[in-house]
C-alpha positions in Angstrom: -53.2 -54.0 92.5 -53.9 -50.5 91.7 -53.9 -48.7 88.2 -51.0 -47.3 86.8 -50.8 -43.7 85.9 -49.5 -42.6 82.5 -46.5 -40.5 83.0 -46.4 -38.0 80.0 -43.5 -35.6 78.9 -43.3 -33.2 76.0 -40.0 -33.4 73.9 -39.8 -30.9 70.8 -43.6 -30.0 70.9 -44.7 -33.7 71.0 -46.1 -35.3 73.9 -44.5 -39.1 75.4 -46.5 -41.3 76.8 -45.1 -44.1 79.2 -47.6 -47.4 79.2 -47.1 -50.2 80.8 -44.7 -52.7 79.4 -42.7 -50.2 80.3 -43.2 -49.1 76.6 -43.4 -45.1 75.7 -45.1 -43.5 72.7 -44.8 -40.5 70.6 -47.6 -38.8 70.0 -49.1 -35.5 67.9 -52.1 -35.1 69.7 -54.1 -37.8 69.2 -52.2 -39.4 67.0 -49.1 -41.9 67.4 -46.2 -41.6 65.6 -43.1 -44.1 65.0 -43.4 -47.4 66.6 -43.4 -48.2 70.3 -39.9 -47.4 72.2 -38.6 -49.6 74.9 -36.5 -46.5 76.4 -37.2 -43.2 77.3 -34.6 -42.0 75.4 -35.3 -43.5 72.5 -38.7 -41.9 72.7 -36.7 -38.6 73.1 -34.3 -38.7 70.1 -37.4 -39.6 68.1 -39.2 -36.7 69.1 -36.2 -34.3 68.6 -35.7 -35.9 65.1 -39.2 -34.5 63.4 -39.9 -30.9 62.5 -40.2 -28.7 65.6 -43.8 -28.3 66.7 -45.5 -25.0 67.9 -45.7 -26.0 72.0 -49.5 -25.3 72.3 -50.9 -28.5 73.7 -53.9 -29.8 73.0 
C-alpha cells in the first residue's frame, strides 16, 4: 500500500484538508479550526460561516 496524498481546497480564505478517515479539516494556516468533518461539505459551510479571510496563502 502506498501513501495517501492530502487533497487540499481553499473555501472563503481557509484551506481544507482531506485525511484519511475520510475526515477533512479546516485550517488557518497552521492552525485547526472547528472539529473534524466527516463531509466535504460540511467542511465547506464551516469555512463559509467565519469572517472572510484575505486569500494570501501561506
Amino acid at each position: 500500500m502506498g501513501w495517501k496524498t492530502a487533497k487540499i481546497e481553499y473555501v472563503n480564505g481557509y484551506k481544507i484538508v482531506e485525511v484519511d478517515g475520510p475526515t477533512f479539516k479546516v485550517y488557518d494556516g497552521d492552525r485547526q479550526l472547528g472539529d473534524d468533518f466527516p463531509y466535504p461539505g460540511e467542511a465547506a459551510a464551516y469555512a463559509t460561516s467565519l469572517p472572510n479571510r484575505d486569500h494570501s496563502r501561506r
